[in-house]
PyMOL Python script that loads the backbone (N, CA, C, O; Angstrom):
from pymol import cmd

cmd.read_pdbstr("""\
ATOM      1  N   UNK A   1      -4.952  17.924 -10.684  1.00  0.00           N
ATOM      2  CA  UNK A   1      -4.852  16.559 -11.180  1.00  0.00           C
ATOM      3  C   UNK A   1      -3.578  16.425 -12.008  1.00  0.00           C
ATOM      4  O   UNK A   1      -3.266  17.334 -12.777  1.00  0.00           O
ATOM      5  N   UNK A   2      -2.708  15.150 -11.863  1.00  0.00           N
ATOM      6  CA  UNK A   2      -1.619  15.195 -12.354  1.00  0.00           C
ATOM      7  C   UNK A   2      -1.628  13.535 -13.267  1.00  0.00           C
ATOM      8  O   UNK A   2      -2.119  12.411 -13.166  1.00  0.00           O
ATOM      9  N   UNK A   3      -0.688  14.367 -14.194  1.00  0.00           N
ATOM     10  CA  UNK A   3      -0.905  12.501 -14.952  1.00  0.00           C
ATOM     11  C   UNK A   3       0.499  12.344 -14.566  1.00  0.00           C
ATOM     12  O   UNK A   3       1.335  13.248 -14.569  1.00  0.00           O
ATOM     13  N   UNK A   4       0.785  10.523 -14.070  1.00  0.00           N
ATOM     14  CA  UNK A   4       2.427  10.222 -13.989  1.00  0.00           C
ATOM     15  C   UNK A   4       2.519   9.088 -14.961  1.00  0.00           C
ATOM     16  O   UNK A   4       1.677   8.244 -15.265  1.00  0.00           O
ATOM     17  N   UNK A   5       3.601   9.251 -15.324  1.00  0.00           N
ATOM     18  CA  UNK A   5       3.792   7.223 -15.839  1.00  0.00           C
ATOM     19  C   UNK A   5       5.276   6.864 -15.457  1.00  0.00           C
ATOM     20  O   UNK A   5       6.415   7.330 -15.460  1.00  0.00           O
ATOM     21  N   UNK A   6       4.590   5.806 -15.144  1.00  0.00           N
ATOM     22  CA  UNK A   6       5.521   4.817 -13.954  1.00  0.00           C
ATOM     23  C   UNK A   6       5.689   3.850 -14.571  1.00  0.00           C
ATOM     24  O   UNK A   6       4.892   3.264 -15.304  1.00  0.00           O
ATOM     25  N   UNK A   7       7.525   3.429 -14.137  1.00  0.00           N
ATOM     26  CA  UNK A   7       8.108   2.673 -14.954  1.00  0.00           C
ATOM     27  C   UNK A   7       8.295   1.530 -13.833  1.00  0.00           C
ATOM     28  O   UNK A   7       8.884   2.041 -12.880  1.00  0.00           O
ATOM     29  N   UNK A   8       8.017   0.210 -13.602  1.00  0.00           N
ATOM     30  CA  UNK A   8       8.407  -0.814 -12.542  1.00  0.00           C
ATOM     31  C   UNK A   8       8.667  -2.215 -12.754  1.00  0.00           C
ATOM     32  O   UNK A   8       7.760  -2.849 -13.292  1.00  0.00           O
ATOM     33  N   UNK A   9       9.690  -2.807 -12.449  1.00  0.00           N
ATOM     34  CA  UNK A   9      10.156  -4.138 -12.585  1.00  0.00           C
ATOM     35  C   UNK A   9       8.879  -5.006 -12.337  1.00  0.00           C
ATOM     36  O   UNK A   9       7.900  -4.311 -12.062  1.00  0.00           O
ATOM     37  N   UNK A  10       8.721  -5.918 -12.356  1.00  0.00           N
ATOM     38  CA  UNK A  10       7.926  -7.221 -12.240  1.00  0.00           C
ATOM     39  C   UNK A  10       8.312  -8.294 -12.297  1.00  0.00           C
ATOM     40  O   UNK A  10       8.902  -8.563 -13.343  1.00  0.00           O
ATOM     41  N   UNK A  11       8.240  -8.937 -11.697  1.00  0.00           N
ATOM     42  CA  UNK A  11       8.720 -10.477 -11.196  1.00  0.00           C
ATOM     43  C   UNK A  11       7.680 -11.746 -10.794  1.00  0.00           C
ATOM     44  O   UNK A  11       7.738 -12.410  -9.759  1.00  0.00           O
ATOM     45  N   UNK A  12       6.675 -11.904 -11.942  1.00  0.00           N
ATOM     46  CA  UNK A  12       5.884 -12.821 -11.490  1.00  0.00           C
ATOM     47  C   UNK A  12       5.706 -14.567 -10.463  1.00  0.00           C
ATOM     48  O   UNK A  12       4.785 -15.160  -9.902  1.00  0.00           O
ATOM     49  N   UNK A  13       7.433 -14.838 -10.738  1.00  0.00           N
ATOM     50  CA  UNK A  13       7.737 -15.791  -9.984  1.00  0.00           C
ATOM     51  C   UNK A  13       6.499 -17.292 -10.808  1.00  0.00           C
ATOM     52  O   UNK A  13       6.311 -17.618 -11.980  1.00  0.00           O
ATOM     53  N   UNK A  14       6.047 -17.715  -9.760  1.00  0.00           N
ATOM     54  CA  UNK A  14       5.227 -18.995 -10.398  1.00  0.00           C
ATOM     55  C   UNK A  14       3.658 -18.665 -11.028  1.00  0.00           C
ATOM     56  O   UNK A  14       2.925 -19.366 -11.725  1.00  0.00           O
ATOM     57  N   UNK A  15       3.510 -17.541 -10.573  1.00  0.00           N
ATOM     58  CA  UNK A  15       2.004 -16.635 -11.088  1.00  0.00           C
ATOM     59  C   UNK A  15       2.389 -16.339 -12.700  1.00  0.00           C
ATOM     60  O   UNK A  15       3.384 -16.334 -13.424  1.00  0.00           O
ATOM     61  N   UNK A  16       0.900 -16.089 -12.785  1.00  0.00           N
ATOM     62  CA  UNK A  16       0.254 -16.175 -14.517  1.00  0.00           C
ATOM     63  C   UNK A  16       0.517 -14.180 -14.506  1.00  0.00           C
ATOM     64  O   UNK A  16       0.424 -13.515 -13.474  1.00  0.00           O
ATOM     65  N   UNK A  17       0.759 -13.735 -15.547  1.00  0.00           N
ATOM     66  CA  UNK A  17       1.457 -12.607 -15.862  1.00  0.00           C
ATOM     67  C   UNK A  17       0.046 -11.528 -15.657  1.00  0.00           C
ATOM     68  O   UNK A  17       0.166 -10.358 -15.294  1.00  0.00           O
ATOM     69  N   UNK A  18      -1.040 -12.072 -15.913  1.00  0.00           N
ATOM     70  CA  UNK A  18      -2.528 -11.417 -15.951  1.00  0.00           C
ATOM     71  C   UNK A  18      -2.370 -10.953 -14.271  1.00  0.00           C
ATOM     72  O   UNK A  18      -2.515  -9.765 -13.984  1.00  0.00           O
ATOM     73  N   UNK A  19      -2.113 -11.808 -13.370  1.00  0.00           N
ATOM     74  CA  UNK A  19      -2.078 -11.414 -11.916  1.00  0.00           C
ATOM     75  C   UNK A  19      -1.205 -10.716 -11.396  1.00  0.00           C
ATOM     76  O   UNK A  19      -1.425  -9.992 -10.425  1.00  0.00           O
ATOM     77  N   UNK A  20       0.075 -10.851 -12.052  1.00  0.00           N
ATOM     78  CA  UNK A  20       1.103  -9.690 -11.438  1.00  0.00           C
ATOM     79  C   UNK A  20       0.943  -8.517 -11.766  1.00  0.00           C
ATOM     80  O   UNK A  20       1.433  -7.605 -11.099  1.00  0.00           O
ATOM     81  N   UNK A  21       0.027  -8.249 -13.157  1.00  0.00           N
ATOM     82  CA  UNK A  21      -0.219  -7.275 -13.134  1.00  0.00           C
ATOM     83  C   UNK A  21      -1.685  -6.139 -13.276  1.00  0.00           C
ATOM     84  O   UNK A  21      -2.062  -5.087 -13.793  1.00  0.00           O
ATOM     85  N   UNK A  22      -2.113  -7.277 -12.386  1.00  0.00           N
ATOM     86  CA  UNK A  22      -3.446  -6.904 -11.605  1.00  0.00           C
ATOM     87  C   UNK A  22      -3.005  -6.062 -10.276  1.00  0.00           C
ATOM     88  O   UNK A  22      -3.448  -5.011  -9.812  1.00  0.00           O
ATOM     89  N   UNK A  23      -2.313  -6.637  -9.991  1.00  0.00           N
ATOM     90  CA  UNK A  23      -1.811  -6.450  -8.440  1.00  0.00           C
ATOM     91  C   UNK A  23      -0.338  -5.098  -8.716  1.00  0.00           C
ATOM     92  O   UNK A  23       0.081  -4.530  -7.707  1.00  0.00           O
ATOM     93  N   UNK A  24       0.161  -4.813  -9.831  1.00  0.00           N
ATOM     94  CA  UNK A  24       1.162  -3.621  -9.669  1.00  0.00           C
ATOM     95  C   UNK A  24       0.127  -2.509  -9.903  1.00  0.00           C
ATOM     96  O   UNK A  24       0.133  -1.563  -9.116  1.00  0.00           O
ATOM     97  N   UNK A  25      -0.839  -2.535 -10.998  1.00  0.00           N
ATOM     98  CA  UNK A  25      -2.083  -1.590 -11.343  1.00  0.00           C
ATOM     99  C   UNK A  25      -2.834  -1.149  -9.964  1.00  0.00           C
ATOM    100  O   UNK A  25      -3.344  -0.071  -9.657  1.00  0.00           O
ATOM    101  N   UNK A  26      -2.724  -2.299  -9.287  1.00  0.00           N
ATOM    102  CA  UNK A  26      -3.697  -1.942  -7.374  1.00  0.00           C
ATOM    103  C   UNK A  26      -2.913  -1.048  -6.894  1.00  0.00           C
ATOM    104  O   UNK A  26      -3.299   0.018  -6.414  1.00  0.00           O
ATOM    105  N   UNK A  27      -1.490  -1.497  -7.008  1.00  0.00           N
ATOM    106  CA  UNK A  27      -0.345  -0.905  -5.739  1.00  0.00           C
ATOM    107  C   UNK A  27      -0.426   0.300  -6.908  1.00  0.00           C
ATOM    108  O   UNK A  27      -1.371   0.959  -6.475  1.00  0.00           O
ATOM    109  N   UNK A  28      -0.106   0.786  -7.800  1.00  0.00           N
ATOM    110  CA  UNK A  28       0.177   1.981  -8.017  1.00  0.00           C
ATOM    111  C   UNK A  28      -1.308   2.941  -7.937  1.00  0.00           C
ATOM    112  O   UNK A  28      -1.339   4.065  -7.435  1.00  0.00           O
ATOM    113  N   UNK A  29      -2.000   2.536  -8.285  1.00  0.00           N
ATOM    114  CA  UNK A  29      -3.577   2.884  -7.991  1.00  0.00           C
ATOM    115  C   UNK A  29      -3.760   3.710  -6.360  1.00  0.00           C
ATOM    116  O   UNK A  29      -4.419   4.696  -6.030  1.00  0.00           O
ATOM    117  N   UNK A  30      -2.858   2.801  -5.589  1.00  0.00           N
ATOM    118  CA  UNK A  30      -3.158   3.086  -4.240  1.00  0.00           C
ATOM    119  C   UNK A  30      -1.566   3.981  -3.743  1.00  0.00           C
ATOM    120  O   UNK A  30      -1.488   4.617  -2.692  1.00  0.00           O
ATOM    121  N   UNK A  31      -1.034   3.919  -4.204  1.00  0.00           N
ATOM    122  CA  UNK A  31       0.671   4.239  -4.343  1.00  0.00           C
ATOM    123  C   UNK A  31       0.030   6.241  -4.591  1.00  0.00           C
ATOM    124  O   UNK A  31       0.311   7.175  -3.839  1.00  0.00           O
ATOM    125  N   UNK A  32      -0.551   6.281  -5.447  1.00  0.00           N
ATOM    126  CA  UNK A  32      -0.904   7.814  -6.155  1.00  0.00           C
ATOM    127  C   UNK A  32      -1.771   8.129  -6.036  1.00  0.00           C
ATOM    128  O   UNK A  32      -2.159   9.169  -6.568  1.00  0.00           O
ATOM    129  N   UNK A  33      -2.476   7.423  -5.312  1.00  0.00           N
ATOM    130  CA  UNK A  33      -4.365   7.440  -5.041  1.00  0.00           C
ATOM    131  C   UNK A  33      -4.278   8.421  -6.747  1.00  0.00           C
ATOM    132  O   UNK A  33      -4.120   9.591  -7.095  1.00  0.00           O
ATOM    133  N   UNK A  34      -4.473   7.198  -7.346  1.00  0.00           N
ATOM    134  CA  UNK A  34      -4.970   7.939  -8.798  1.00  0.00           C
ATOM    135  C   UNK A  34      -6.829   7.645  -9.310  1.00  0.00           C
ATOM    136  O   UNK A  34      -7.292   6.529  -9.075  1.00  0.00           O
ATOM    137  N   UNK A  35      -7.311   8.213  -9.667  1.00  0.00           N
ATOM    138  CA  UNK A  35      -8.563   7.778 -10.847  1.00  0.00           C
ATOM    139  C   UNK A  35      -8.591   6.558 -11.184  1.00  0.00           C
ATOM    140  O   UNK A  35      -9.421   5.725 -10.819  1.00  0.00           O
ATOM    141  N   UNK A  36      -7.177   6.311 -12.291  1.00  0.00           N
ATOM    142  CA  UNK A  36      -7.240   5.539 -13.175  1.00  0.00           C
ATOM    143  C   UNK A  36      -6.020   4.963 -13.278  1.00  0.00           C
ATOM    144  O   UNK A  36      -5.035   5.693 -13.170  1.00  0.00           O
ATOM    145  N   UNK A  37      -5.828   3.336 -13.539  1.00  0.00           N
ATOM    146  CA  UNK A  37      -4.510   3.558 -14.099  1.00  0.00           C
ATOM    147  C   UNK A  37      -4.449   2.243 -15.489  1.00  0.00           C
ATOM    148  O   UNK A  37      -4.890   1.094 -15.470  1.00  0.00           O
ATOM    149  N   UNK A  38      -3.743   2.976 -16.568  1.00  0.00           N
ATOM    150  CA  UNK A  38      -3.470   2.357 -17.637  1.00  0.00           C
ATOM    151  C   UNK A  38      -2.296   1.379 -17.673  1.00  0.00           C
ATOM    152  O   UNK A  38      -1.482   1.719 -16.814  1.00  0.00           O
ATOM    153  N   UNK A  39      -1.918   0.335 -18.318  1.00  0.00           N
ATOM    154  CA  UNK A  39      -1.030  -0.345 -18.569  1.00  0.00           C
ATOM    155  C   UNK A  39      -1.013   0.071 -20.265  1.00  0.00           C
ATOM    156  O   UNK A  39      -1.777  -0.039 -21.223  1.00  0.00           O
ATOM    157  N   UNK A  40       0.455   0.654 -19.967  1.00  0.00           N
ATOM    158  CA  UNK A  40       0.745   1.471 -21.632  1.00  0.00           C
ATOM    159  C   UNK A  40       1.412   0.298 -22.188  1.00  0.00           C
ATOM    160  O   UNK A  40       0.976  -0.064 -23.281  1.00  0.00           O
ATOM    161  N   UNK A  41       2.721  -0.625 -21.502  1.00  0.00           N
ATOM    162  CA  UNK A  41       3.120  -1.184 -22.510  1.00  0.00           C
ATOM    163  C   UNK A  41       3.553  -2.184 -21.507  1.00  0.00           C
ATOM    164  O   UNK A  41       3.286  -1.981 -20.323  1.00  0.00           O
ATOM    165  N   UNK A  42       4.350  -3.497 -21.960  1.00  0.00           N
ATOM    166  CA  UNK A  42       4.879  -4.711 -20.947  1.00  0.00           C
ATOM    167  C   UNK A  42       6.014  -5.178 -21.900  1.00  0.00           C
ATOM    168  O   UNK A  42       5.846  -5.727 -22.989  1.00  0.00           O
ATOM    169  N   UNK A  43       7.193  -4.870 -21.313  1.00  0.00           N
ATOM    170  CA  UNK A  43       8.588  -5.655 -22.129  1.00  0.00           C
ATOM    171  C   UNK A  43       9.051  -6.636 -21.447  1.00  0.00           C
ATOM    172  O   UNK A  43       9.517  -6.702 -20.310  1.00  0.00           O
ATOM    173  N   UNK A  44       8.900  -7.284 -22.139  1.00  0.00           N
ATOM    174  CA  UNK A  44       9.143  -8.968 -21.324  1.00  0.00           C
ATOM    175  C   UNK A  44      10.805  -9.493 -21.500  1.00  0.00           C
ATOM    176  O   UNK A  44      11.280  -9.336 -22.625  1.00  0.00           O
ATOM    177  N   UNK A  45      11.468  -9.948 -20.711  1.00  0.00           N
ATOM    178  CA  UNK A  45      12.916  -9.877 -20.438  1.00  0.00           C
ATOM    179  C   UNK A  45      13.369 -11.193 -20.276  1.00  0.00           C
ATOM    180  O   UNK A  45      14.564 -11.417 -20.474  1.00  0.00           O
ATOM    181  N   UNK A  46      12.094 -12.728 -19.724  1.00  0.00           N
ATOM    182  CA  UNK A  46      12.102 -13.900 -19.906  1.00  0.00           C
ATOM    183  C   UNK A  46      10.592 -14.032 -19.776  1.00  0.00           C
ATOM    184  O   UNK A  46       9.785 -13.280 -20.321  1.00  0.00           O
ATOM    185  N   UNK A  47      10.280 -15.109 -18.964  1.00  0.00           N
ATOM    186  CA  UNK A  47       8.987 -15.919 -19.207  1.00  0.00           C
ATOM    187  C   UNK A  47       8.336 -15.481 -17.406  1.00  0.00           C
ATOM    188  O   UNK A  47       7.205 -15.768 -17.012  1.00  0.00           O
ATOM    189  N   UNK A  48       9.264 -14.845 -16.685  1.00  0.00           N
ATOM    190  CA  UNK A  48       8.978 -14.246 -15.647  1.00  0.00           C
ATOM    191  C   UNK A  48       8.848 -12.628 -15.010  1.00  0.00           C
ATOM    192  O   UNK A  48       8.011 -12.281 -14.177  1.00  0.00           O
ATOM    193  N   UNK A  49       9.829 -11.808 -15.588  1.00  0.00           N
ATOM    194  CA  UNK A  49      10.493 -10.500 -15.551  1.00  0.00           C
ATOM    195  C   UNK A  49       9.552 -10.012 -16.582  1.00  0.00           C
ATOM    196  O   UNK A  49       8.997 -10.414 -17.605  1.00  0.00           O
ATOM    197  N   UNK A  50       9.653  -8.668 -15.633  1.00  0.00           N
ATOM    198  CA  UNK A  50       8.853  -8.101 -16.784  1.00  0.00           C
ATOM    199  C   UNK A  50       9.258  -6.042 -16.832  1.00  0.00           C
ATOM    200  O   UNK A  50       8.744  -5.400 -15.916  1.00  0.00           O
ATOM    201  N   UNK A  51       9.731  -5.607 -17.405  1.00  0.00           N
ATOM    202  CA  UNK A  51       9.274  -3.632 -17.234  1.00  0.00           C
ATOM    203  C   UNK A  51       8.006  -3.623 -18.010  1.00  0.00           C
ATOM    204  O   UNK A  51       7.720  -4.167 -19.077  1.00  0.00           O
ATOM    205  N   UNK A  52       7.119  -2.650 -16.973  1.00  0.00           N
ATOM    206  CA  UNK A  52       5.835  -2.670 -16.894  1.00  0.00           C
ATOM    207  C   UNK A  52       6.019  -0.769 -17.097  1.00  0.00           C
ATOM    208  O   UNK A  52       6.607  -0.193 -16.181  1.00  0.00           O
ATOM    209  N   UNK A  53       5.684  -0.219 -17.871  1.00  0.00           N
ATOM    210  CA  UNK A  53       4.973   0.868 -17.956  1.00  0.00           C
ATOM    211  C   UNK A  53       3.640   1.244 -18.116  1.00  0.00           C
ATOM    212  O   UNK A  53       2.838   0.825 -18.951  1.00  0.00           O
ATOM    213  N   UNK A  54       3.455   2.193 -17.111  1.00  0.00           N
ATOM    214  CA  UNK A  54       1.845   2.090 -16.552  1.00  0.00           C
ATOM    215  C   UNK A  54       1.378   3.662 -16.629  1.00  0.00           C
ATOM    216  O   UNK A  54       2.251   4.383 -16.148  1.00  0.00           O
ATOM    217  N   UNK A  55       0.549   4.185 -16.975  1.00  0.00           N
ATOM    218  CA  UNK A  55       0.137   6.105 -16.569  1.00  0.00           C
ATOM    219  C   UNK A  55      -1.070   5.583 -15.828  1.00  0.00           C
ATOM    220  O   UNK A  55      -1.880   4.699 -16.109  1.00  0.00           O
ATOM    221  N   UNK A  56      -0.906   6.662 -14.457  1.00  0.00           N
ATOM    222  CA  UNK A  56      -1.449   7.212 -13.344  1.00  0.00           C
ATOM    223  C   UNK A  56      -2.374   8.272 -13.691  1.00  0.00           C
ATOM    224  O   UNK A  56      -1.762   9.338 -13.616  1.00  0.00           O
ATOM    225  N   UNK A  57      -3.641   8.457 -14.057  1.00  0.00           N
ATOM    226  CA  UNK A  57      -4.460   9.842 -14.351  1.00  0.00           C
ATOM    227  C   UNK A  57      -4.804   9.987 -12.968  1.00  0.00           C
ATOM    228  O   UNK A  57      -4.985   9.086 -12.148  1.00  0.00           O
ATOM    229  N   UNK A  58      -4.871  11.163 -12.814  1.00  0.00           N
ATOM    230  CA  UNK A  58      -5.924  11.702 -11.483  1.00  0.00           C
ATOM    231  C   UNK A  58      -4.656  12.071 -10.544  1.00  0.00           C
ATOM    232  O   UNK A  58      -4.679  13.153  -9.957  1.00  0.00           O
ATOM    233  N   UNK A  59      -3.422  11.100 -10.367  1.00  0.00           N
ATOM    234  CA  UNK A  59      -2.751  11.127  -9.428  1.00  0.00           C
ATOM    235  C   UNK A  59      -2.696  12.676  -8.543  1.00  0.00           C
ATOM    236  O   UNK A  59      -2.471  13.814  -8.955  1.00  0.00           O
ATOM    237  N   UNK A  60      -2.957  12.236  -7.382  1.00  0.00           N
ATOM    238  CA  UNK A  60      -2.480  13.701  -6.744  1.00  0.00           C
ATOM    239  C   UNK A  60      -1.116  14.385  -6.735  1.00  0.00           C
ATOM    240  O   UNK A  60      -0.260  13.729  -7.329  1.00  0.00           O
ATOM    241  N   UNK A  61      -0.752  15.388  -6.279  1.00  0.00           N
ATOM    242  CA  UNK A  61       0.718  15.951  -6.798  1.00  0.00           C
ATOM    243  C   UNK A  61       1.760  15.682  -6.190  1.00  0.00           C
ATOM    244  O   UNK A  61       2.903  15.653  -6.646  1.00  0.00           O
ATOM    245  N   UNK A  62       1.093  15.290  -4.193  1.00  0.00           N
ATOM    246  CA  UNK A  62       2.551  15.309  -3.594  1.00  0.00           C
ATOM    247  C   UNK A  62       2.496  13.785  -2.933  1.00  0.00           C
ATOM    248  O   UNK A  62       2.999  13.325  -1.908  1.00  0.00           O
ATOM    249  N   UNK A  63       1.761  13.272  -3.851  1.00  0.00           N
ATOM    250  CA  UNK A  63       1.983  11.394  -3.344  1.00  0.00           C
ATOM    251  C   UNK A  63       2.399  11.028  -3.815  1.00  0.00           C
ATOM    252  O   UNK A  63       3.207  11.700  -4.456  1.00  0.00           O
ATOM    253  N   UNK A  64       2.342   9.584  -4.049  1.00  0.00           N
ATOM    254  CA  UNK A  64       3.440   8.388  -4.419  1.00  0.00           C
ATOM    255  C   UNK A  64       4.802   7.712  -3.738  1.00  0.00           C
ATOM    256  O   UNK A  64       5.343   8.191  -2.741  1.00  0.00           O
ATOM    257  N   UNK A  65       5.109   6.932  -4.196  1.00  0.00           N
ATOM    258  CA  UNK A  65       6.465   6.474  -3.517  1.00  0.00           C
ATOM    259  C   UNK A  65       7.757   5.627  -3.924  1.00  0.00           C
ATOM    260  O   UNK A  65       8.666   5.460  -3.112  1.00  0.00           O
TER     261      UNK A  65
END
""", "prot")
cmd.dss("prot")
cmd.show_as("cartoon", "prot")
cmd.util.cbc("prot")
cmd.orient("prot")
């Protein structure tokens, strides 16, 4: 079992910020076939953009992408 944390742009466009990052938590979830995944922190850059740091528990060792 490997822990990762993943650093990824976000671009909510006309969506509410709760959904974009419903949906990066899925894709990395499924990205690492992890356990679990946390949203550690969200730096917001305007009212759309976003760096999203996230940790992956469980992740397996030779996945992701």
């Amino acid at each position: 079992m490997v822990e990762r944390q993943v650093y990824l742009e976000l671009n909510i466009g006309e969506d509410h910020l709760a959904n974009g990052l419903s949906q990066a938590v899925q894709e990395i979830r499924d990205s690492y076939d992890a356990d679990s995944v946390v949203v550690q922190q969200v730096i917001p850059h305007d009212d759309k953009n976003f760096t999203v740091i996230v940790m992956a528990y469980g992740a397996k060792e030779n996945t992701g992408k």
